[in-house]
C-alpha positions as CSV (number, residue, x, y, z in Angstrom):
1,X,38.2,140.5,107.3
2,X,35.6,141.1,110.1
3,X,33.0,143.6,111.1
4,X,34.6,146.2,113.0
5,X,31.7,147.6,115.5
6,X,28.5,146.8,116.9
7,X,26.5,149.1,115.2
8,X,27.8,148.2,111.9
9,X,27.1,144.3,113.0
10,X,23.5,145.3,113.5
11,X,22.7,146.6,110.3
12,X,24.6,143.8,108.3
13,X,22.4,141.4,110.5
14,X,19.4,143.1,109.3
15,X,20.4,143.1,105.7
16,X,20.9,139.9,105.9
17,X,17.2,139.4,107.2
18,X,16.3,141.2,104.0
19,X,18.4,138.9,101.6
20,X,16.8,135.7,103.2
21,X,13.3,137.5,103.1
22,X,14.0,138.5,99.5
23,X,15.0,135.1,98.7
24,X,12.0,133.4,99.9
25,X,10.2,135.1,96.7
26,X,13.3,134.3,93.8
27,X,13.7,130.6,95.3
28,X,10.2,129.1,95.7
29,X,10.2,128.1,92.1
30,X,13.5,127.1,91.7
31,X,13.0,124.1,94.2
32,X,10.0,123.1,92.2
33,X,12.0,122.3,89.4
34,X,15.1,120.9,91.0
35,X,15.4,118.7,94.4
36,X,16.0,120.9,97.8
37,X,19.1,118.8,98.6
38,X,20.5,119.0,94.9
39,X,19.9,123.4,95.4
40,X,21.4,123.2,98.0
41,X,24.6,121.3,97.2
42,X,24.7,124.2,94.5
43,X,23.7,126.7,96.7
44,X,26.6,126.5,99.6
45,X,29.0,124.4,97.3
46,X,29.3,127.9,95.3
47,X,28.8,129.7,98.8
48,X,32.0,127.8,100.5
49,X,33.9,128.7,96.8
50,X,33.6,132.4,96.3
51,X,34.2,133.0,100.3
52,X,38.1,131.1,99.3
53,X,39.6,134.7,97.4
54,X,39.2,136.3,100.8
55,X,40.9,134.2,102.7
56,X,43.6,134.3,100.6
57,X,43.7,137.9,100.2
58,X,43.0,137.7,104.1
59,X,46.2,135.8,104.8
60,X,48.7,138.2,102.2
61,X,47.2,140.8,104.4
62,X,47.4,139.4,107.9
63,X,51.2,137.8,107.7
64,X,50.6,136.3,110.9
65,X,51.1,133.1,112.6
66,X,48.3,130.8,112.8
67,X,47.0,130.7,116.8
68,X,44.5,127.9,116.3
69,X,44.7,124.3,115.1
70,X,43.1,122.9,112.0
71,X,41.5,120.0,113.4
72,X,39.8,122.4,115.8
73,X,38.6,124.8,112.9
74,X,37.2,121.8,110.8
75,X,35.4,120.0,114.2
76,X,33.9,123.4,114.8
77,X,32.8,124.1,111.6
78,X,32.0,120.8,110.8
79,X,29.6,120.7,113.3
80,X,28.0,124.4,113.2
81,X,27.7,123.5,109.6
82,X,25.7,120.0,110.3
83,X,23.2,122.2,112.8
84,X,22.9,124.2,109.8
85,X,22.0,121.4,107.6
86,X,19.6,119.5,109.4
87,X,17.8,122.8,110.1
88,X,17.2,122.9,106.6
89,X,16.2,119.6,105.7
90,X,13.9,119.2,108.9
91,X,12.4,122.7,107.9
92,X,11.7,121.7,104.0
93,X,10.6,117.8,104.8
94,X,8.2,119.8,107.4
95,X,6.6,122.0,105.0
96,X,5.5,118.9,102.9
97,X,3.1,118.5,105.3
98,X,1.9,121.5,107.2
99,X,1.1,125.0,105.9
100,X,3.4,128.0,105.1
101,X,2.0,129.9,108.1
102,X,2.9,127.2,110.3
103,X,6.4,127.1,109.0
104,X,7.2,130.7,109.5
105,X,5.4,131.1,113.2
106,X,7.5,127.9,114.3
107,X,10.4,128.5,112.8
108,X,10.4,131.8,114.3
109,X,10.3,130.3,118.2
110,X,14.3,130.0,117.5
111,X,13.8,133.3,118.5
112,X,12.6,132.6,122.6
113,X,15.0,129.0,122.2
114,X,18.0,130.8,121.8
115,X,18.7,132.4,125.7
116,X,16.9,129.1,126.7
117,X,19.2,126.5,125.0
118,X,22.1,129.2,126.7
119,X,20.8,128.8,130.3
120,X,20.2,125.5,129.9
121,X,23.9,124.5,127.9
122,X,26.2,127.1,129.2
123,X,24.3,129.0,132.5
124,X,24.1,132.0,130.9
125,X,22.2,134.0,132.5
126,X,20.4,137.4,130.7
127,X,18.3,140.3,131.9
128,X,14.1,140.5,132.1
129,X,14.3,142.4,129.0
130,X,15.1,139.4,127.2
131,X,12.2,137.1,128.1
132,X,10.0,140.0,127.4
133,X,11.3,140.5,124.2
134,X,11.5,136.8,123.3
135,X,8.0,136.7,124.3
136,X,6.8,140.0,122.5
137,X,8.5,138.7,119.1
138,X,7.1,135.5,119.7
139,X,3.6,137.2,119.5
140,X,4.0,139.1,116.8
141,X,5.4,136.0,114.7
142,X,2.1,134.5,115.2
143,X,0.1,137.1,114.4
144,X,2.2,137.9,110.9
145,X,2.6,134.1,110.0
146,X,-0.7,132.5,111.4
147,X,-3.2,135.3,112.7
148,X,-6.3,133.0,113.4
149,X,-5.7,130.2,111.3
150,X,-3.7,128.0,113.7
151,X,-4.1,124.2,112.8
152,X,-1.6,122.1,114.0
153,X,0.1,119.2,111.1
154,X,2.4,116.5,111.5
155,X,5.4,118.6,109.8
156,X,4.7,121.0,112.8
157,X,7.1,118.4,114.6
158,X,10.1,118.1,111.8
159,X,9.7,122.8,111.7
160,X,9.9,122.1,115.7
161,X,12.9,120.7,115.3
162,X,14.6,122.7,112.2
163,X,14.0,125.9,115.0
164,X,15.7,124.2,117.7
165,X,18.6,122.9,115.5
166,X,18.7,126.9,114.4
167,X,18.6,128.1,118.1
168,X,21.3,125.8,118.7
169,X,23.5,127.2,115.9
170,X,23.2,130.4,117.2
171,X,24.4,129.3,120.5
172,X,27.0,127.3,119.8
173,X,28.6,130.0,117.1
174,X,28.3,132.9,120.5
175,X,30.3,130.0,122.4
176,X,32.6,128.6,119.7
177,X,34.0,130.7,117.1
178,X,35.0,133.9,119.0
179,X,38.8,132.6,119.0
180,X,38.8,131.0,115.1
181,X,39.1,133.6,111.8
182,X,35.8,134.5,110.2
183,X,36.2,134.0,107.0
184,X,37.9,130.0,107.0
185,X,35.2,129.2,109.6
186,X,32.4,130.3,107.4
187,X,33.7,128.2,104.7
188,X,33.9,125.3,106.4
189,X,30.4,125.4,107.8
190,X,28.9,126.4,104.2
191,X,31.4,123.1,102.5
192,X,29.9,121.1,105.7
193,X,26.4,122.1,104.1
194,X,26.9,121.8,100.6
195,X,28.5,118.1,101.3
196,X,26.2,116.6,103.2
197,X,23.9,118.0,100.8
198,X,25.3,116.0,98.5
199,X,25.8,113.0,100.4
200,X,21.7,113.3,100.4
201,X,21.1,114.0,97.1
202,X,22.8,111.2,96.1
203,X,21.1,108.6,98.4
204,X,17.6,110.5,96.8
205,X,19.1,109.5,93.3
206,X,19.4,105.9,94.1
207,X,16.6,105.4,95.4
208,X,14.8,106.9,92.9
209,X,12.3,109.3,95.0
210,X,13.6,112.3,92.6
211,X,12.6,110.3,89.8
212,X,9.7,113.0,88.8
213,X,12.2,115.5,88.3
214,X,13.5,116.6,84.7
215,X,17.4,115.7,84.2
216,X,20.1,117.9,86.1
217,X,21.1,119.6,82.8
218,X,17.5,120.4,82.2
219,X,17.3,121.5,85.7
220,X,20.6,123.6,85.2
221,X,19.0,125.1,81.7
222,X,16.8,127.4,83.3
223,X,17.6,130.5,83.7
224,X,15.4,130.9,87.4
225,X,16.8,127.9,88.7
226,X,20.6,129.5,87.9
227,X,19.4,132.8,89.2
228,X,18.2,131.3,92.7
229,X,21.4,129.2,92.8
230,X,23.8,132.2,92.4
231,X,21.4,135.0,94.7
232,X,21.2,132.2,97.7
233,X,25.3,130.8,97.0
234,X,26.8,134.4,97.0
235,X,24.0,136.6,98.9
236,X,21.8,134.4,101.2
237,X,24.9,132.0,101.8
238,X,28.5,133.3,101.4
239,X,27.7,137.5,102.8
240,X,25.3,136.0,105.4
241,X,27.1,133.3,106.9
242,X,30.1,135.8,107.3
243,X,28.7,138.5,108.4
244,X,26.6,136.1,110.9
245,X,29.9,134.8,112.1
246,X,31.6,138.1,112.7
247,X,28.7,139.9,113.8
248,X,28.1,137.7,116.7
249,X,31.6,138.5,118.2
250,X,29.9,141.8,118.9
251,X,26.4,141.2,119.4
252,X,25.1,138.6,122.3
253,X,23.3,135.6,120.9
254,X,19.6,136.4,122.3
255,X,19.5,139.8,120.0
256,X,20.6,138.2,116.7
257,X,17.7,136.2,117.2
258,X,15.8,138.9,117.4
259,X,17.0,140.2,114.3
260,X,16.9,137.4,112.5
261,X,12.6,137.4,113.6
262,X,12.5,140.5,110.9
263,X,13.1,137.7,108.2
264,X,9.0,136.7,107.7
265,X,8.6,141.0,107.5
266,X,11.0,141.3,104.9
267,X,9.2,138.3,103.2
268,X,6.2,139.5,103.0
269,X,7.2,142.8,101.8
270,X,8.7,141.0,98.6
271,X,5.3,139.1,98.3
272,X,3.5,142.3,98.6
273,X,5.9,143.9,96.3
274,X,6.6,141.0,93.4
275,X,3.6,138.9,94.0
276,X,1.0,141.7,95.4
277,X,0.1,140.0,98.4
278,X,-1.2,141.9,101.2
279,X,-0.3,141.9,104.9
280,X,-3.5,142.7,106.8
281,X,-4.3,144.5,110.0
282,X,-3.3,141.7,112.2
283,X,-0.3,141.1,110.1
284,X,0.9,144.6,110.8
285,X,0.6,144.6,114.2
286,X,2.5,141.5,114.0
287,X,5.8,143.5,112.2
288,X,5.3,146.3,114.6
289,X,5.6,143.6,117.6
290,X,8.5,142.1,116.1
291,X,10.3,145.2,115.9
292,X,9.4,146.5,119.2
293,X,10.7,143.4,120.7
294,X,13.8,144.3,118.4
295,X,14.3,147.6,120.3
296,X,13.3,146.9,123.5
297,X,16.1,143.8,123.8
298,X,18.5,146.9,122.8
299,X,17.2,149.7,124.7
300,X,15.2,148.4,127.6
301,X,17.9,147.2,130.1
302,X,22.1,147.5,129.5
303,X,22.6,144.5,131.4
304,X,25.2,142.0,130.3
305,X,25.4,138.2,129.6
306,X,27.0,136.5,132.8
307,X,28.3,133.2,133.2
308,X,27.3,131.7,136.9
C-alpha cells in the first residue's frame, strides 16, 4: 500500500503536520502523569502493531516474490527508527530545561539542516530556491515560537541535537528506503522506537528517577492518558510514519521539511482553539512566512535534486 502521486503525498504530509500539531494539545498532560519513555513504549509499541493487518493484507494482495533481504529491512529500519528515538528523548530531556518557545524555534531548524546534512552526506546538490526557502521558514519559525523573547538555556543544546537527529531521518529515509516496502519498513522503525523505549524506561525504573510517579495501572486508569496513547500510536505514529515513508518516494527531502515546519501553526491553532491562546501579530506573520517558504520551494524554481 503506498501513496500513489505527488500531489496526494503533499496533502497526507500536511495532514500529518496537523495530527502532530493537534497532538501537542491531547498529550501535554498525559506525560505529566506517566514517564515520556514509558508513553512512548505505548505509543509506537501499539503504532508498530496495528500497521501488521496491512502488511498481511499487503502480501495476499501483492503475491510477489520478495526483492530485498531481511537483514537489510531490519538494519535500515533499525536505524531510521534509533534517529527517531533519540530525537525524541534529546527533544523532551531538552525541554526540562529551556522554554517551550525555544523548543519549537530549534526544533524547527531541521527544516534548513535537511539539504545541508544532504550536501554534506551524499553531494546533493539543490536549486537557490531552497536556501531561500530554508531561510524564509527559518524566520518565520522564530517569529511564531520565540518573537522577542529569545534567551538561550542549557536544553537549547540537547533540542539542537533532537533537530539534527530529525534532519538526519529525513535524509537518510530520501536515501534508504526507496527500494524496501512501506508498510514493513515503517513497522520496523516504529518497534525500533517503542523498544528502545522500553529498554529506557526500564533502566528509569531501577533506578528509581520515576519514583514520583503513581503505579502503571494507575497511570493506565485514566482515561487522558489512554486517549493520548491511542491518538499518538494509531494517528501521530502508525498513519504518519507511513505516509512519511511513502510520501518521500515522491517528494524530495528539502520540501517535506518544509512541510513538516507547518507543525508549530497547526499547534497553535489547537491552543487557540481548545486552550484559547492567541497567536499575535508577530506570530502571524510568522505562519504566513512559513507557508510562503512552503510555496516558494514548490513553485519558485523546477529544478531537480542532482547527485555530483
Amino acid at each position: 500500500m503506498m501513496i500513489g502521486t505527488p500531489l496526494v503525498a503533499f496533502w497526507a504530509l500536511v495532514m500529518v503536520t496537523f495530527i502532530w500539531g493537534v497532538g501537542f494539545v491531547i498529550v501535554d498532560d498525559a506525560i505529566n502523569k506517566m514517564p515520556v519513555n514509558v508513553f512512548n513504549a505505548f505509543r509506537f509499541g501499539i503504532a508498530a502493531l496495528a500497521l501488521l493487518p496491512l502488511w498481511v493484507f499487503a502480501n495476499k494482495q501483492a503475491n510477489a516474490t520478495r526483492d530485498y533481504k531481511l537483514s537489510t529491512l531490519f538494519k535500515i529500519g533499525g536505524g531510521l527508527g534509533l534517529l527517531l528515538f533519540l530525537g525524541f528523548s534529546f527533544q523532551t530531556q531538552g525541554m526540562l530545561y529551556t522554554s517551550v518557545s525555544n523548543t519549537g524555534f530549534i526544533t524547527g531548524l531541521s527544516v534548513p539542516l535537511v539539504p545541508i546534512t544532504g550536501v554534506i552526506l551524499f553531494r546533493k546538490k539543490v536549486g537557490i530556491e531552497v536556501w531561500l526557502s530554508a531561510i524564509i521558514a527559518t524566520l518565520g519559525l522564530y517569529l511564531l515560537t520565540i518573537g522577542d523573547k529569545l534567551e538561550f538555556n542549557n536544553g537549547d543544546i540537547m533540542v539542537a541535537f533532537a533537530a539534527l537527529c530529525y534532519a538526519l531521518h529525513i535524509t537518510f529515509m530520501a536515501k534508504l528506503s526507496s527500494k524496501l516496502p512501506v508498510i514493513p519498513l515503517s513497522i520496523i522503525q516504529l518497534g525500533a522506537v517503542a523498544i528502545y523505549s522500553t529498554l529506557i524506561s526500564g533502566y528509569e525504573e531501577v533506578s528509581g528517577i520515576n519514583a514520583d510517579y503513581l503505579s502503571l495501572w494507575e497511570q493506565l486508569n485514566s482515561s487522558g492518558v489512554i486517549v493520548a496513547i491511542l491518538y499518538s500510536a494509531l494517528f501521530a505514529s502508525a498513519f504518519a510514519y507511513w505516509a512519511q515513508t511513502s510520501s518521500q518516494r515522491l517528494i524530495e527531502p528539502h520540501k517535506i521539511a518544509l512541510i513538516f515546519a507547518l507543525e508549530p501553526i497547526f499547534a497553535h491553532m489547537a491552543a487557540f482553539v481548545f486552550l484559547g491562546e492567541q497567536l499575535g501579530i508577530k506570530g502571524s506573520i510568522g505562519a504566513s512566512l512559513i507557508v510562503f517558504a512552503m510555496l516558494y520551494s514548490e513553485l519558485g524554481g523546477k529544478r531537480k535534486l542532482t547527485v555530483c
